[in-house]
Backbone as CSV, one residue per row, in Angstrom:
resi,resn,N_x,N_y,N_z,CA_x,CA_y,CA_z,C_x,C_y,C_z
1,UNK,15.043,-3.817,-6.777,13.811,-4.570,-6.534,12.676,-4.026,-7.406
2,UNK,11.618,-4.824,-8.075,10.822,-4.436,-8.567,9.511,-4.052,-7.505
3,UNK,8.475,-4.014,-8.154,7.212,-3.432,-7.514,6.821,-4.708,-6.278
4,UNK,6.469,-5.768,-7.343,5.781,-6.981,-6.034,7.160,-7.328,-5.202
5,UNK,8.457,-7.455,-5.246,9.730,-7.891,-4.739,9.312,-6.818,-3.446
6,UNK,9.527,-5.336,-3.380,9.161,-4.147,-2.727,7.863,-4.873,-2.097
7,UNK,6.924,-4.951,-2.765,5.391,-5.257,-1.932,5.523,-6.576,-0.740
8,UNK,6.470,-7.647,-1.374,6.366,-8.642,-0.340,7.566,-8.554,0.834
9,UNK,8.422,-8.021,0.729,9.294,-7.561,1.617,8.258,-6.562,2.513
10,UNK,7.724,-5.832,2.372,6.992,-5.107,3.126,5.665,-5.973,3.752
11,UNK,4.979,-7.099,3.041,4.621,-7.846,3.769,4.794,-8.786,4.743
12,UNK,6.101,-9.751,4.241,6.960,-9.951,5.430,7.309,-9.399,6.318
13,UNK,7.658,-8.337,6.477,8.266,-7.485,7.435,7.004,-7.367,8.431
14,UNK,5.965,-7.095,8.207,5.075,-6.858,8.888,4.610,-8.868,9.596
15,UNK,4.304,-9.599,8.953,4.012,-11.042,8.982,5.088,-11.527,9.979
16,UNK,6.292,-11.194,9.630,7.487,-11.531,10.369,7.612,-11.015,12.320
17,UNK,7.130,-9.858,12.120,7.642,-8.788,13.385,6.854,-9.114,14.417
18,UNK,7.625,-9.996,15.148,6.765,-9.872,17.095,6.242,-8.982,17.150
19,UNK,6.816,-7.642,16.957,5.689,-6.673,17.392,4.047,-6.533,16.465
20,UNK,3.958,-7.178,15.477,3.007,-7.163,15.036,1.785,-7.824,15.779
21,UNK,2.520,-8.826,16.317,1.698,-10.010,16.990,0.853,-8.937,18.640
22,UNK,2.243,-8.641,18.920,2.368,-8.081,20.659,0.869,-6.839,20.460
23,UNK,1.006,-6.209,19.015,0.039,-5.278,19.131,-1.479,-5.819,18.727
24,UNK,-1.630,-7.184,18.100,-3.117,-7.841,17.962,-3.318,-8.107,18.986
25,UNK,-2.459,-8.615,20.647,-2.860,-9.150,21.523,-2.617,-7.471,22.118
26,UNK,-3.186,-6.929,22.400,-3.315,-5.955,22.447,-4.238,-4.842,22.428
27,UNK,-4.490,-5.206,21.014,-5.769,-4.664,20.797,-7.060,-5.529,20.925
28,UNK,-6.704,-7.090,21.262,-7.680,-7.828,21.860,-8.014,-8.032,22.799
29,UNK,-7.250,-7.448,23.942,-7.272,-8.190,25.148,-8.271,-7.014,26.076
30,UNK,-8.246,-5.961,25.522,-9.654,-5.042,26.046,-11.116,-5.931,25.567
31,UNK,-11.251,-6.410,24.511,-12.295,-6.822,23.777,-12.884,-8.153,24.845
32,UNK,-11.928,-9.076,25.053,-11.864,-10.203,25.641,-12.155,-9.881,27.568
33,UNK,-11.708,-8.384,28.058,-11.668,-8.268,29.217,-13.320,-8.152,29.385
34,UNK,-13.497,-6.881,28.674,-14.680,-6.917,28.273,-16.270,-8.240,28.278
35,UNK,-15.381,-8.890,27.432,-16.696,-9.891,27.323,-16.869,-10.987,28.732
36,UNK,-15.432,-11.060,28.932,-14.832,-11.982,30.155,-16.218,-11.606,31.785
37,UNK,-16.420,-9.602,31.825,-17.220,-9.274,32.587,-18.755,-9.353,32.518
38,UNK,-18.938,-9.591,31.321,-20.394,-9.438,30.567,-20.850,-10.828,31.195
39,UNK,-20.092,-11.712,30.657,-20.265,-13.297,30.784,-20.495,-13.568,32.337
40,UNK,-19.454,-12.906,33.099,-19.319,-13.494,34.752,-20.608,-12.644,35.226
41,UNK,-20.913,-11.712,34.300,-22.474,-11.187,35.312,-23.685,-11.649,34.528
42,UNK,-23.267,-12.884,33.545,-24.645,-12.989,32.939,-25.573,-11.696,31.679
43,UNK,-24.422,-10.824,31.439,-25.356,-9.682,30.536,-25.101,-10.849,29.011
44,UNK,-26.159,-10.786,27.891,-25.629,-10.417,26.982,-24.774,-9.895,26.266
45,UNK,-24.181,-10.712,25.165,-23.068,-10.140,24.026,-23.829,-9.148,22.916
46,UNK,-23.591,-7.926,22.355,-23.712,-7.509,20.967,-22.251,-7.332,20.629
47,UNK,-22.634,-8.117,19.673,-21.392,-8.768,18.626,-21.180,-7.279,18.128
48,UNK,-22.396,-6.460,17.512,-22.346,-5.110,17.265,-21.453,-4.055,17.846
49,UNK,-21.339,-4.049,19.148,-20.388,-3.085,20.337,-19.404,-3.480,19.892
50,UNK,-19.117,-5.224,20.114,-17.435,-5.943,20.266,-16.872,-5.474,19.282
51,UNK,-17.716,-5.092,18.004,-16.772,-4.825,16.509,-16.385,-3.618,16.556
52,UNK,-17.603,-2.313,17.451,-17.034,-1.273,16.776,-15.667,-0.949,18.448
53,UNK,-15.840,-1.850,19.154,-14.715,-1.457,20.271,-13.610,-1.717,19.035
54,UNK,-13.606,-3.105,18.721,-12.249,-3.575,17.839,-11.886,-2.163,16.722
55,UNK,-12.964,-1.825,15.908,-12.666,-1.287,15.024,-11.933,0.088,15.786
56,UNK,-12.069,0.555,16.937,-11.367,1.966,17.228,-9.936,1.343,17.405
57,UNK,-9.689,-0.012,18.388,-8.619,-0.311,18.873,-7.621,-0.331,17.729
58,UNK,-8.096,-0.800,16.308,-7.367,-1.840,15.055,-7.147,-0.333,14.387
59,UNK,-8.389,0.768,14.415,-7.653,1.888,14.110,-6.144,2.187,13.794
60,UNK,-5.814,2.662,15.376,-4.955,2.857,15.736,-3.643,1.688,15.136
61,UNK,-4.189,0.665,15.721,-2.974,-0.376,15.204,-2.621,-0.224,13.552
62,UNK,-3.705,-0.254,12.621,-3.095,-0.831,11.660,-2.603,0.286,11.257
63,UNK,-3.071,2.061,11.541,-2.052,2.804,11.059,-0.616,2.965,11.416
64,UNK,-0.441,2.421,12.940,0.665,1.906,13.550,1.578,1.488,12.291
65,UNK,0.718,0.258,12.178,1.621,-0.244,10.693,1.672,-0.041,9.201
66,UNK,0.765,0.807,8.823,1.109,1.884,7.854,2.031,2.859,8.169
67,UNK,2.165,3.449,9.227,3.116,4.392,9.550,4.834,3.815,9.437
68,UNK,5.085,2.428,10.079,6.149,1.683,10.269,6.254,1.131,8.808
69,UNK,5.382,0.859,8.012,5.778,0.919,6.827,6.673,1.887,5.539
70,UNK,5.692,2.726,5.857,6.349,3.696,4.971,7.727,4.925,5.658
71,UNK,8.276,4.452,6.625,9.203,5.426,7.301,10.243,4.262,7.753
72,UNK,9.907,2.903,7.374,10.799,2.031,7.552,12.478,2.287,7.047
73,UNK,12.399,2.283,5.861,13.648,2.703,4.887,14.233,4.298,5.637
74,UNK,13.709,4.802,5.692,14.453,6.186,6.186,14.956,6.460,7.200
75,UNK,14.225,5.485,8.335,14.753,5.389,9.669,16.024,4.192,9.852
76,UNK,16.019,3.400,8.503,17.204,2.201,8.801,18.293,2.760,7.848
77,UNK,17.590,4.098,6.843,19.063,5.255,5.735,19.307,4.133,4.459
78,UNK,18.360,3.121,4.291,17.984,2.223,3.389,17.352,2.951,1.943
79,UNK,16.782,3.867,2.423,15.791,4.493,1.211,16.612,4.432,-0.498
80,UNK,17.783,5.494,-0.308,18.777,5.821,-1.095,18.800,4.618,-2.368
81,UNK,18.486,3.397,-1.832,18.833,1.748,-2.450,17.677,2.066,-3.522
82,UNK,16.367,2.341,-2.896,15.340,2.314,-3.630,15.177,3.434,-4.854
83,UNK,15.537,4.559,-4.299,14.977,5.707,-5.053,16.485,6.653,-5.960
84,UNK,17.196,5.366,-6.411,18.439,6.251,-7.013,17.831,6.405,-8.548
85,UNK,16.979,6.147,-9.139,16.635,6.365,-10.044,14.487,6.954,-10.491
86,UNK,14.449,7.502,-12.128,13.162,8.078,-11.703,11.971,6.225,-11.433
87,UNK,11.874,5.926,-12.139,11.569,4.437,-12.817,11.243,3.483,-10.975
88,UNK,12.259,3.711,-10.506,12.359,3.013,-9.348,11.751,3.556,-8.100
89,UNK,11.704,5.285,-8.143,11.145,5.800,-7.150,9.447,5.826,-7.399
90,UNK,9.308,5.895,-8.954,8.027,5.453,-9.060,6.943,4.148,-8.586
91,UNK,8.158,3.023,-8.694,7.846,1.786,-8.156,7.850,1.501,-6.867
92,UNK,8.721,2.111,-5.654,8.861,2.092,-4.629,7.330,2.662,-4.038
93,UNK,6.736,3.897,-4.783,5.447,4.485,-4.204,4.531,3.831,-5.137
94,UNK,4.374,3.091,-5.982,3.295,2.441,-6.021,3.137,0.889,-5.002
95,UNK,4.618,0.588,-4.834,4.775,-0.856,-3.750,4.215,-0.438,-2.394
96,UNK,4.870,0.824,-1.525,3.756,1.455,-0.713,1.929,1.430,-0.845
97,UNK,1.464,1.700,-2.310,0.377,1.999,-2.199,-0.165,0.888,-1.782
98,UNK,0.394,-0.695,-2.495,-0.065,-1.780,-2.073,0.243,-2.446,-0.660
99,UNK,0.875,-1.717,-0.103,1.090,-2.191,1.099,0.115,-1.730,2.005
100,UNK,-0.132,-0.402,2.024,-1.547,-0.265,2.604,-2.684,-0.967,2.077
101,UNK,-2.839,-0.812,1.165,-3.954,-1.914,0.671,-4.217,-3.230,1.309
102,UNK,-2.844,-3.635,1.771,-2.870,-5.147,2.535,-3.032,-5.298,3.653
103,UNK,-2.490,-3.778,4.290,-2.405,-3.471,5.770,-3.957,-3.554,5.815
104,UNK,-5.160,-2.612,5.273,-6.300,-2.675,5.783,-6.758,-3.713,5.229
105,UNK,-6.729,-4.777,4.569,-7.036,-6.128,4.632,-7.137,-6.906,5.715
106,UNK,-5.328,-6.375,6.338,-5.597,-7.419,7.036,-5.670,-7.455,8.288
107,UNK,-6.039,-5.912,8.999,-6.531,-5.149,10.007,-7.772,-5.700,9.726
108,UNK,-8.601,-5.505,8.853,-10.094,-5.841,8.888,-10.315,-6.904,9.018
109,UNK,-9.421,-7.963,8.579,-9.663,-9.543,8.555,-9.471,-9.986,10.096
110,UNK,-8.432,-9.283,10.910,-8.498,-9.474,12.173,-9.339,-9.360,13.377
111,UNK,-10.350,-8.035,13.050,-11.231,-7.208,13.492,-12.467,-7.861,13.577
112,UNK,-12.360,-8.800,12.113,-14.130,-9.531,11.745,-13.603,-10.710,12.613
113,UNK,-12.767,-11.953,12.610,-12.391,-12.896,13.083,-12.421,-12.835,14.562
114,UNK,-11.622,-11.858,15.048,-12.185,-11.670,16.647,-13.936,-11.327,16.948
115,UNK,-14.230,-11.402,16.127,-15.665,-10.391,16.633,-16.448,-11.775,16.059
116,UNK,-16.134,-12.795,15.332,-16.526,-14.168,14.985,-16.358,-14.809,16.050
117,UNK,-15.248,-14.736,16.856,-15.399,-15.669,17.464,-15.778,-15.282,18.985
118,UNK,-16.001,-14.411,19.098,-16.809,-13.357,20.296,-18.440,-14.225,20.387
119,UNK,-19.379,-14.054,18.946,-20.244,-13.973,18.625,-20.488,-15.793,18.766
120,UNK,-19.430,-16.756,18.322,-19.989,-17.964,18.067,-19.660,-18.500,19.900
121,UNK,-19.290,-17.787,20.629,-18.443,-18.477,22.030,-19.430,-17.650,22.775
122,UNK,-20.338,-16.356,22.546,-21.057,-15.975,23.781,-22.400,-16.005,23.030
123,UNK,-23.522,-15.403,23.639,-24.931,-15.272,23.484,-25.554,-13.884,23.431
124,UNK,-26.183,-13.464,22.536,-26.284,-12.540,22.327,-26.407,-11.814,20.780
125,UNK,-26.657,-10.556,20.581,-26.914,-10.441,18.797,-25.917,-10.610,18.662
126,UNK,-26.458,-11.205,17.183,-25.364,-11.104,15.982,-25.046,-10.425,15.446
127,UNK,-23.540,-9.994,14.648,-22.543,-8.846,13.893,-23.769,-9.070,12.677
128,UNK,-24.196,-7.570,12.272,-24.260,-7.189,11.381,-24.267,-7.604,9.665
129,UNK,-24.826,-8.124,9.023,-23.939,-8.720,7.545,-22.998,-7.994,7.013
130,UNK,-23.245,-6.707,6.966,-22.828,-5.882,6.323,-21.488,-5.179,6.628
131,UNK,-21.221,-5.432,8.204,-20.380,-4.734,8.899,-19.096,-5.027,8.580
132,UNK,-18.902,-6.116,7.814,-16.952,-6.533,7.240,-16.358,-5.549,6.184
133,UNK,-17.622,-5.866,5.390,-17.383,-4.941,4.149,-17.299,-3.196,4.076
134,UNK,-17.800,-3.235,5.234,-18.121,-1.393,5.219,-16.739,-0.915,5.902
135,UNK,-16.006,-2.309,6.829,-15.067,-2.013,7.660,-14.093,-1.736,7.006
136,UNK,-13.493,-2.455,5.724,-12.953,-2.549,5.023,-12.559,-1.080,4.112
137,UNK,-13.940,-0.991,3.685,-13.807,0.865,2.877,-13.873,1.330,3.751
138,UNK,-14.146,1.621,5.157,-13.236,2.295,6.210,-12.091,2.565,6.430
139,UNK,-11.612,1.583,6.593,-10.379,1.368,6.676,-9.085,1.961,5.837
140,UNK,-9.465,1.236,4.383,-9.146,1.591,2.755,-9.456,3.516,2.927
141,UNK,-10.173,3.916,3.329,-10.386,5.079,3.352,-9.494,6.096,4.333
142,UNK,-9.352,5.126,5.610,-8.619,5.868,6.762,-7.201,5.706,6.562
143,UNK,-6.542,4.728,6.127,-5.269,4.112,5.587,-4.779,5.370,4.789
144,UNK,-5.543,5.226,3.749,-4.834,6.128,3.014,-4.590,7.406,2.662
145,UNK,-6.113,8.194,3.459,-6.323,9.491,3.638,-4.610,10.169,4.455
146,UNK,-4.803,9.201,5.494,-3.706,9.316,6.717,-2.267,9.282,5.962
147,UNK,-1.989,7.934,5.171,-0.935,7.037,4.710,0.265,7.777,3.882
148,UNK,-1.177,8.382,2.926,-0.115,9.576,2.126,0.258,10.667,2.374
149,UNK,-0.619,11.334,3.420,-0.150,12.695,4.227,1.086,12.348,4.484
150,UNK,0.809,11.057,5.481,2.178,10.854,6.251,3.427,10.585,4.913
151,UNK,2.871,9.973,4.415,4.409,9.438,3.319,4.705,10.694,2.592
152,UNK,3.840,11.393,2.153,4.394,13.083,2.214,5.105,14.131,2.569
153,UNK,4.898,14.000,4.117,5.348,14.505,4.642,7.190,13.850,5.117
154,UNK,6.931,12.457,4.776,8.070,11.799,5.383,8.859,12.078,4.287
155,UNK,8.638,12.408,3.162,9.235,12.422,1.849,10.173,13.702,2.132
156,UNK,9.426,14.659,2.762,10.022,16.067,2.916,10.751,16.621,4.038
157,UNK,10.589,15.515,5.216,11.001,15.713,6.384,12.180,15.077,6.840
158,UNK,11.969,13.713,6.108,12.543,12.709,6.259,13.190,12.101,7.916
159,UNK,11.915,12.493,8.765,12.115,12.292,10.243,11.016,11.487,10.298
160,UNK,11.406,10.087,10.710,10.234,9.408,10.935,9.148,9.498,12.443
161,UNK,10.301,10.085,13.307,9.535,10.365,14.711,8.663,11.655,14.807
162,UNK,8.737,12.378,13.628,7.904,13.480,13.599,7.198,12.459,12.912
163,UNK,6.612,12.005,11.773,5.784,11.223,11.010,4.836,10.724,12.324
164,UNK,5.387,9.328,13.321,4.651,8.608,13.865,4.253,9.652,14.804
165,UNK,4.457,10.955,15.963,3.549,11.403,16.691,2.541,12.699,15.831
166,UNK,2.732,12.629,14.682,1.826,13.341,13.819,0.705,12.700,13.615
167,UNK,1.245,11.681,13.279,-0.326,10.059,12.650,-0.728,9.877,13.845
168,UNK,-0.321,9.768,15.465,-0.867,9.183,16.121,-1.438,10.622,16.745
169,UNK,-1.611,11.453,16.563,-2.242,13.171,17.434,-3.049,13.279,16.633
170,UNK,-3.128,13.217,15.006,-4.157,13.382,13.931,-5.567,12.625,14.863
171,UNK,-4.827,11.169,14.982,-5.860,10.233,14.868,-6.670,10.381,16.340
172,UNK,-5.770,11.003,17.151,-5.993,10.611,19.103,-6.818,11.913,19.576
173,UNK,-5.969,13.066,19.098,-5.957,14.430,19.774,-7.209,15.187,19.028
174,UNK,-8.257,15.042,17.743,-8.875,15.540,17.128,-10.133,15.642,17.955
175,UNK,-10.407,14.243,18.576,-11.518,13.707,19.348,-11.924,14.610,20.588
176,UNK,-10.378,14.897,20.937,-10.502,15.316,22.588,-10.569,16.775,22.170
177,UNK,-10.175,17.498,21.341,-9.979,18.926,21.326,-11.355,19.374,20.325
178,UNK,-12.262,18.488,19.467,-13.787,19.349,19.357,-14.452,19.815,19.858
179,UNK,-14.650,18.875,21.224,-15.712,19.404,22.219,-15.657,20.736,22.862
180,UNK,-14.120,21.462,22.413,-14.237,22.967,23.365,-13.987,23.258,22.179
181,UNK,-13.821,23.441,20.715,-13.731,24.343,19.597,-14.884,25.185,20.016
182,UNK,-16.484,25.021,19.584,-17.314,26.031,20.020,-17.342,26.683,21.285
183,UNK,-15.832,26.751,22.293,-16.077,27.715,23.134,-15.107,28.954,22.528
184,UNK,-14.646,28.516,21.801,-13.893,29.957,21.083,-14.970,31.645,20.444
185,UNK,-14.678,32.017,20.829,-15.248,33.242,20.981,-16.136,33.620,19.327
186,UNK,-16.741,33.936,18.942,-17.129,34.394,17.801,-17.125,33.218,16.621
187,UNK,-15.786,32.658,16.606,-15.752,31.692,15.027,-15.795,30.632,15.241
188,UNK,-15.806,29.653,17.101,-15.754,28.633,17.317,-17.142,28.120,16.537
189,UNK,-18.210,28.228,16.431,-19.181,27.364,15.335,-19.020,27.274,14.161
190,UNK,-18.238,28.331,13.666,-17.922,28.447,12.207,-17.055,27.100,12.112
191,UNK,-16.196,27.186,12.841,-15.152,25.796,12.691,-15.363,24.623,12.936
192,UNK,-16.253,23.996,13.889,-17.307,23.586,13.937,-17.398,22.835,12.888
193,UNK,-18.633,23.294,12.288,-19.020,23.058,11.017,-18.663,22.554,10.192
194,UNK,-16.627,23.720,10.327,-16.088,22.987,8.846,-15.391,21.878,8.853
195,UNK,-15.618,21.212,10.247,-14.729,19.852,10.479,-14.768,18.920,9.976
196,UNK,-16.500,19.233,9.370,-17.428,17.489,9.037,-16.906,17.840,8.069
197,UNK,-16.427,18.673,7.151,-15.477,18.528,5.881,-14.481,18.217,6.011
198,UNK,-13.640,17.862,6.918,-12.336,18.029,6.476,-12.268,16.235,7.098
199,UNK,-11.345,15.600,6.456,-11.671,14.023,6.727,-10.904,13.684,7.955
200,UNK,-9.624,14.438,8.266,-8.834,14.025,9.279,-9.166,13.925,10.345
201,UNK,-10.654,15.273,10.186,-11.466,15.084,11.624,-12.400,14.603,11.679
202,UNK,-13.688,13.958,10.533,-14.634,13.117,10.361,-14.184,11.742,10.247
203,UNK,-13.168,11.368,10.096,-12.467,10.105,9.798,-11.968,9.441,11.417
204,UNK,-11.785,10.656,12.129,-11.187,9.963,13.811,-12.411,9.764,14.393
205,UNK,-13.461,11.237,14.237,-14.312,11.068,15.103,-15.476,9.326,14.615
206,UNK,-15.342,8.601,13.253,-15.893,8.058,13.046,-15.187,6.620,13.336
207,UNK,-13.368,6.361,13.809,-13.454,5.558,14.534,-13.673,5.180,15.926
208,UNK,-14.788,6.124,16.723,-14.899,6.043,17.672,-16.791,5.814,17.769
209,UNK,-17.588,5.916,16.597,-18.513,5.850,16.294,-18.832,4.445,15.864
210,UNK,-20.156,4.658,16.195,-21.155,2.902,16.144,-20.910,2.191,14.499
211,UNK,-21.075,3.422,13.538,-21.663,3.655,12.048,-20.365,4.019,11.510
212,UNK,-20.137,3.215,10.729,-19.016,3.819,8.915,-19.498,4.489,7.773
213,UNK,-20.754,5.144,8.124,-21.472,5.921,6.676,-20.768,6.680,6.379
214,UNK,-20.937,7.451,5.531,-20.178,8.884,5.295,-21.610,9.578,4.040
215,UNK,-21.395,11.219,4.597,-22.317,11.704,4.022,-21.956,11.892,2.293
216,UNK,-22.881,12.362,1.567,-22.516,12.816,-0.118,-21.404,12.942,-0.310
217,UNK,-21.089,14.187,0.163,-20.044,15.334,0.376,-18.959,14.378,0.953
218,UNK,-19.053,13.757,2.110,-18.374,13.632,2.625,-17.234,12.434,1.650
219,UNK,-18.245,11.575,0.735,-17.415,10.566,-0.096,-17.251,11.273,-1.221
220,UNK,-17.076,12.771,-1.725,-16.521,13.249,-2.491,-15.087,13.658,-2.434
221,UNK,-15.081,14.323,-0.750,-13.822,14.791,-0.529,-13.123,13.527,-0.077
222,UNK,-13.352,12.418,0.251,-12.656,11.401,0.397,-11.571,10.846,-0.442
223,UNK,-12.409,10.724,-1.762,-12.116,10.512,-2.514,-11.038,11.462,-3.595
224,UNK,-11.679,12.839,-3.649,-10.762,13.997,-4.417,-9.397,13.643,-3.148
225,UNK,-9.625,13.492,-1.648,-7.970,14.102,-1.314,-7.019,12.549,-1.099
226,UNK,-7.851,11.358,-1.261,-6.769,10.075,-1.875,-6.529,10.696,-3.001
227,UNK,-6.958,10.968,-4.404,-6.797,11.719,-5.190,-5.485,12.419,-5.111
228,UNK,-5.941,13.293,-4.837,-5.204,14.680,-4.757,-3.597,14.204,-3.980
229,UNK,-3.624,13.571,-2.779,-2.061,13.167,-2.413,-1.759,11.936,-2.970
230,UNK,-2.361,11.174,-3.809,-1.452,10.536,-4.203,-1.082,10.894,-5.290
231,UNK,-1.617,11.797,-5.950,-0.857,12.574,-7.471,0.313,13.305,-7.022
232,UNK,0.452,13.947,-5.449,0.841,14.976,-5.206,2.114,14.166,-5.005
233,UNK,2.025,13.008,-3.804,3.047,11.777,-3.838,3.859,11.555,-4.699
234,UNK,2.946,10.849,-5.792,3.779,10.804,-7.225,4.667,11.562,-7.746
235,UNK,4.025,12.935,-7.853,4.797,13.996,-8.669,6.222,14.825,-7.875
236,UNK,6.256,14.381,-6.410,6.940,14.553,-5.556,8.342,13.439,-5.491
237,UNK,7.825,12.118,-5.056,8.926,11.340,-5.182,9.365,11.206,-6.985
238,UNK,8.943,11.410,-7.984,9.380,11.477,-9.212,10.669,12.565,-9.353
239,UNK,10.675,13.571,-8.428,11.608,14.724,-9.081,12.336,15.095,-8.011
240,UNK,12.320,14.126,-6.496,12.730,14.736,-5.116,14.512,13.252,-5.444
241,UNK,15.533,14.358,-5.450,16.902,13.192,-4.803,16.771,12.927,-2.998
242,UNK,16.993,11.863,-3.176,16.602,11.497,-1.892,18.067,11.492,-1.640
């Protein structure tokens, strides 16, 4: 298979899968319970809340399906097909790269559309202008920070059930375990500190946040460690027999 042959099989697969569906209704049906109570007591809608509830829920989901993407082949012993040569294993991880690319497309496209039609069916402010687009390099940002660790690691492990409760503790367990780091004796502030650097933990705690900014710094290292693992990716599946 070539690169787009690889890319649309992986889109299908995802387009195709009940479970894809089972997990949008899913991640909507908090959103909808939600508004369902607002409405029966008469409060106001902010379209603003509904997006960033969606955006934590779609989190989770669409790395769901970044994760089921890239550990697909290894868990069905399919891989071998792809990566018997250098040429092909190269193509296989650039067809990945585009598959995330599509995944947060079309996580975000889901995210704005529910939160459209939240906004045109109740009363109350309106979403943001800005808020699709920022969701998007969110997303693009969280996808892949996450995407290639994981496909990294899956490269070397080649256990996909270690992969998926790794991606899903990165993303779940970071949140719940800051709040007592500064009770650690002496260095708990030091660490602290160095969290807002490190993206795995500014990246969770920010899908649970109102705002998608990111500081200077913070879109430097974003950027150097997509960077940095997907060279590392590359230079890995180029010389690894699978």
């Amino acid at each position: 298979m070539n690169i787009l042959q690889l890319f649309k099989f992986d889109i299908v697969s995802i387009l195709k899968s009940p479970l894809t569906y089972l997990a949008i209704l899913l991640g909507i049906a908090p959103l909808l319970i939600t508004v369902i109570i607002l409405v029966t007591n008469d409060n106001p809608i902010n379209a603003n809340t509904m997006f960033s509830v969606g955006k934590w829920f779609f989190s989770l989901i669409g790395l769901l399906f970044v994760i089921k993407t890239i550990t697909r082949d290894t868990a069905q012993g399919t891989i071998q097909l792809f990566l018997n040569q250098t040429q092909s294993r190269i193509g296989y991880f650039v067809a990945k790269t585009l598959s995330i690319i599509f995944i947060s497309i079309f996580t975000t496209a889901v995210v704005v559309v529910v939160t459209y039609l939240i906004q045109w069916s109740t009363d109350g402010k309106d979403l943001d202008n800005d808020q699709s687009w920022k969701l998007l390099v969110f997303y693009l940002i969280l996808f892949f920070v996450y995407g290639l660790l994981l496909f990294l690691i899956n490269l070397i492990v080649q256990k996909p059930a270690l992969v998926y409760t790794l991606g899903i503790l990165l993303l779940l367990l970071l949140p719940v375990v800051k709040p007592f780091i500064p009770l650690i004796p002496e260095i708990g502030d030091n660490i602290q500190d160095s969290l807002k650097y490190i993206p795995f933990s500014y990246l969770s705690d920010k899908t649970l946040s109102d705002g998608v900014t990111f500081t200077n710094w913070q879109w430097v290292i974003n950027v150097g460690s997509i960077v940095v693992l997907w060279l590392a990716n590359l230079g890995l599946i180029a010389k690894k027999d699978i």
